[in-house]
N, C-alpha and C positions, 0 to 999 in steps of 0.2 A: 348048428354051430359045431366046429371040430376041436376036440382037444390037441392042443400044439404036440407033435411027434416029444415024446420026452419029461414032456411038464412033469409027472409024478418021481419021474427021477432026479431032476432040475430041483423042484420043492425038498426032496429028501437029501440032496449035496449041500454041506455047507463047510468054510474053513475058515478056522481061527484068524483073525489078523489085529494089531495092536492097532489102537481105535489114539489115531495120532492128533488129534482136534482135543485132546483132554489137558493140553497143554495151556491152552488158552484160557480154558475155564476156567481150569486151576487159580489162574495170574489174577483174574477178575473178582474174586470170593473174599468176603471178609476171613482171616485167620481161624474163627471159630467153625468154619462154614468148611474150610480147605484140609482141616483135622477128619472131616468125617466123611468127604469127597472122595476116595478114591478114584482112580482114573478106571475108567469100563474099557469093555473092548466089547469088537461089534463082531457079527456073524458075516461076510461077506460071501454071497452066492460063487458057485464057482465058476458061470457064468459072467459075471460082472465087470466091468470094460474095466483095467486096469488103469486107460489112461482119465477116465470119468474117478475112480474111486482116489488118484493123485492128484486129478484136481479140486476134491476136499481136502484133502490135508495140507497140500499147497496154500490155499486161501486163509486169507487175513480178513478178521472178524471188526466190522469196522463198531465204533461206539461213539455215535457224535455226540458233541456237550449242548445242552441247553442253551438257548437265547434269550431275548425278550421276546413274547407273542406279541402278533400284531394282529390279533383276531378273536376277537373272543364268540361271538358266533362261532365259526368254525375254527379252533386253536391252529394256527403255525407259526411258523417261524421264522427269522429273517432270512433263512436259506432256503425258506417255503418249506422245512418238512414239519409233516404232520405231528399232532401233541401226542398220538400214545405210540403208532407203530415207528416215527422217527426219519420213514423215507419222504423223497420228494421227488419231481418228474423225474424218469429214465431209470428209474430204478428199480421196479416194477413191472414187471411183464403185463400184457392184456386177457394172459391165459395164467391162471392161481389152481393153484394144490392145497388150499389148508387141512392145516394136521394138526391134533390135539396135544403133540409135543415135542419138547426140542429132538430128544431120541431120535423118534420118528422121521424129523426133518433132515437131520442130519444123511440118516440110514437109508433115504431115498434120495438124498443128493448125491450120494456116489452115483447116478446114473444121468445125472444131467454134463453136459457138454460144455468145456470151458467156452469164453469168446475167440480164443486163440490157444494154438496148443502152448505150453507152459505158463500161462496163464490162471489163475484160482479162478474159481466163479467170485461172488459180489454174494457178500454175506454182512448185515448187517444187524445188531441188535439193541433196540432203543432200550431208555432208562427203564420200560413200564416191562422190560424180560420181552417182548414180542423179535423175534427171530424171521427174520427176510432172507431167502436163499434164490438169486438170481442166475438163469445160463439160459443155456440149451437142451430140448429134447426132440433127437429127431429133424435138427435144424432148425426147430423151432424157439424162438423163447417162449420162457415156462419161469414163474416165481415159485416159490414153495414157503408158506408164511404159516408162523405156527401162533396159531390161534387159541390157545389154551382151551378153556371148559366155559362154556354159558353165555347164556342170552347175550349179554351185556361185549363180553370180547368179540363174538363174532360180531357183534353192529360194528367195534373199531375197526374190525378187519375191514367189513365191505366198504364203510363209507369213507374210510379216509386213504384206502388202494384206488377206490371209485374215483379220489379227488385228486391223484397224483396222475393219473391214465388217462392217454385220448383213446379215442375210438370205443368201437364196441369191446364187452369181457365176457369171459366163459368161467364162472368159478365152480370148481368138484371139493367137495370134504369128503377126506377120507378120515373115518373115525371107529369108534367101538362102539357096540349097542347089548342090551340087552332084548332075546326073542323072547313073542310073548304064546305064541302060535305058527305052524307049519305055515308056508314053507320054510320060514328062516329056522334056521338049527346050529347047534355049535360051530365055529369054524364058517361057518359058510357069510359069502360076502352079500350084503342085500340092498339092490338100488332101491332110493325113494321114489319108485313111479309105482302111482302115478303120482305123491308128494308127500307132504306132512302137514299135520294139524298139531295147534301148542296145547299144552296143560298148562294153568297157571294155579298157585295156593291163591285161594281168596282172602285176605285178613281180614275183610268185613264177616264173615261166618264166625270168627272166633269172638268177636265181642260177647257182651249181652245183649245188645242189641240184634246184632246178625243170629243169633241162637233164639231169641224171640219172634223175630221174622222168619226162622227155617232156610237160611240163608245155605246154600251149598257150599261146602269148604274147598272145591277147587272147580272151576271151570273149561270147557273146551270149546278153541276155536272150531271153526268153517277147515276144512283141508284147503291147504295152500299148494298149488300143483309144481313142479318139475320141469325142468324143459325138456321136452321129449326126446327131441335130436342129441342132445347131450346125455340123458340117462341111455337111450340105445347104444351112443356108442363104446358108451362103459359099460352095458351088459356084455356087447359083441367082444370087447377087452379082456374082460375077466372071463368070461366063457374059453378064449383062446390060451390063459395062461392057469385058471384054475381048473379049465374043464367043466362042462355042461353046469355037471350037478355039484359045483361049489358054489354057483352063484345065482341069486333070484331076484325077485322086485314083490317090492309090496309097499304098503302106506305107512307109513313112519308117526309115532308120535313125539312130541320134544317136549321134557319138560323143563319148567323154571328152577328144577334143583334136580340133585340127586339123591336126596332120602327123600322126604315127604312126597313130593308130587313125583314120584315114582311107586308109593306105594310102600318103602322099606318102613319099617314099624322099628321105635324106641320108647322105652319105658319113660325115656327124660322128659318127652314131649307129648303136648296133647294133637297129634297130627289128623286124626280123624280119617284117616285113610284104608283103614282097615279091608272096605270094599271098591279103592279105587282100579285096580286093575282088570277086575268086571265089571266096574264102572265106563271104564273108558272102550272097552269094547264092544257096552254095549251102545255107545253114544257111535264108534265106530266100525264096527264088526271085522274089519277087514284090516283091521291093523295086526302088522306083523311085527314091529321092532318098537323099541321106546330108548332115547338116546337124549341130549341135552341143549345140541346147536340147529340141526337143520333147519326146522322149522324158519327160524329167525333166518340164515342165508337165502330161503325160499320167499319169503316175506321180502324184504329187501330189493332181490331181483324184479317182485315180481310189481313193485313202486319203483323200479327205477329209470322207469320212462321208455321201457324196450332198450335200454344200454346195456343190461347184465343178464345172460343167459346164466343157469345153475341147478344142478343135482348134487345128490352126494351117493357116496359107499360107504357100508359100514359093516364090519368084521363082528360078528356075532361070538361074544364072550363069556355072557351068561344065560343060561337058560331061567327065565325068572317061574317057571312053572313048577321046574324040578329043582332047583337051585344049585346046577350045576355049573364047574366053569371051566374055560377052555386050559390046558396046558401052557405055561410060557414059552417053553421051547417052540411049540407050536404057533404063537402068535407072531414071534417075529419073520416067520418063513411067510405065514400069512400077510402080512403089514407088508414084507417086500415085492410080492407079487399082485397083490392090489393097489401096491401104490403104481409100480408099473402101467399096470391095467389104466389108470388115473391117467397117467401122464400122457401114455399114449391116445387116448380118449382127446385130452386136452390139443395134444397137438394136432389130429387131425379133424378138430372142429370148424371151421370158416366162418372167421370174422371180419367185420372189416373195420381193420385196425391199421391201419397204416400209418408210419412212423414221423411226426412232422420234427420242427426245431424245437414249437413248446415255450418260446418266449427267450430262446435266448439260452435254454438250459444245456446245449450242447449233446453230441452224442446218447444214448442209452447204454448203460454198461453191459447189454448183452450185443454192441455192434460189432461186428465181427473186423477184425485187425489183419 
């Protein structure tokens, strides 16, 4: 693998620019909310296609209102969208990006492709906060959905984008992790191949009853695998934009929270984890990273009938050994060249997706005009 002529200089340019989407949020916020809000402003590569980073600021943030559901099984709506993320057919690429935050989503939409030039992309965000960012990568369409933190969001994500989409999907997370052992290191981005395995807290262990039977306080699945063709071509991605040795693969583990079944100790709580992080190595040896979603995307995919290919990336933040952590300056340089890495991964995946009517729903909002 070659590093791209320039990457280390590309990573080290950035320029100020007024982060002009703060507009909107603003308008949306309860008064008490808009007091403490200040508007941010982004870092924008100096590479960065100017007319991709005008077509986010251009774009109107859509908010549709509530219905009646006609579905209790699967909740939607009289306009067919979904109960938490709020799209419905066409709205939705067959190729997903989820990102752990709006920030993030944003800050990697400057690189997607309107459907038309002066056109916004198709940005939409339901009542539950889940953020939908629609276009092109590449000529590709590409979603970009921000899936917050936990088991529970990503199942929204997969299964109700799964219910809006024909054809086959390729979904990538790009996220943050903490390393627990070489290769992953600070900074460095780390595919889940060959997958992840979940941690869960047990609540039967805390009883008396579970402390009288020696009940274990957190459990680990089987490892749930990766799709290989997808995690290569996110290696070969990030290898070409961060250079060999920024990026690696190794086994992921995901847990059901972020203190306890990760191991973090408080005085407030009886968590019993004291020796979970050489616990879980030793149940898996080869685990390099420990993070909160994957597992659950890989799970998903890998029940969903051969319809959904999926790997992730993840930006190595903490060192949980030495309890070190990355720089912020430095993450966001990080987060834009691995989201990159994502995207182009994404698009040049082969599926076969091909675009029908859908019942009557009309165009896709990435058909090109």
């Amino acid at each position: 693998m070659v590093t791209q002529p320039g990457a280390a200089a590309a990573l080290a340019q950035t320029v100020q620019t007024p982060y002009r989407l703060a507009a909107w949020r603003e308008a949306q916020r309860p008064q008490r909310l808009r007091e403490r809000c200040k508007p941010q402003r982004l870092h924008l590569r100096a590479d960065a296609s100017a007319s991709a980073a005008g077509s986010v600021a251009d774009s109107t943030v859509l908010h549709p209102r509530k219905t009646d559901i006609t579905d209790a099984n699967f909740p939607v709506d009289a306009d067919g969208r979904t109960y938490h993320l709020g799209t419905r057919r066409g709205e939705v690429a067959n190729r997903i990006l989820s990102v752990g935050s709006e920030k993030r989503a944003l800050m990697l939409a400057e690189y997607l492709q309107p459907p038309a030039p002066g056109r916004g992309l198709f940005m939409l965000e339901s009542s539950r906060g889940f953020l939908t960012i629609t276009g092109r990568y590449m000529d590709v369409p590409v979603s970009i959905i921000v899936t917050h933190m936990g088991l529970a969001n990503a199942d929204f994500v997969v299964r109700e984008s799964r219910a809006v989409v024909e054809g086959e999907m390729a979904f990538l997370r790009l996220g943050t992790c903490g390393a627990l052992q070489p290769p992953a290191r600070l900074g460095s981005l780390v595919v889940a191949d060959p997958g992840a395995f979940l941690i869960r807290r047990n609540p039967d262990a805390f009883g008396d009853e579970g402390e009288a039977l020696g009940l274990p306080p957190y459990t680990f699945s089987r490892p749930i695998p990766s799709d290989p063709v997808l995690s290569l071509a996110l290696q070969l991605e990030a290898a070409r934009l961060l250079g060999p040795e920024g990026v690696c693969s190794g086994l992921n583990a995901t847990a059901d929270s972020f203190y306890c079944s990760q191991g973090r100790h408080s005085s407030w709580f009886d968590d019993r984890n004291d020796s979970l992080l050489a616990d879980l190595l030793a149940h898996q040896p080869s685990t390099v990273t420990l993070e909160m979603e994957t597992a659950q995307l890989l799970d998903l995919a890998r029940c969903s009938r051969g319809s959904i290919r999926a790997s992730a990336g993840v930006i190595v933040l903490a060192d949980r050994q030495s309890n070190d952590f990355l720089g912020a300056e430095r993450i966001e340089k990080l987060e834009r060249l691995a989201g990159q890495a994502c995207l182009a991964a994404l698009a040049r995946t082969q599926l076969e997706d091909a675009w029908g009517p859908h019942n009557g729903s009309g165009p896709p909002v990435w058909h090109l005009c």
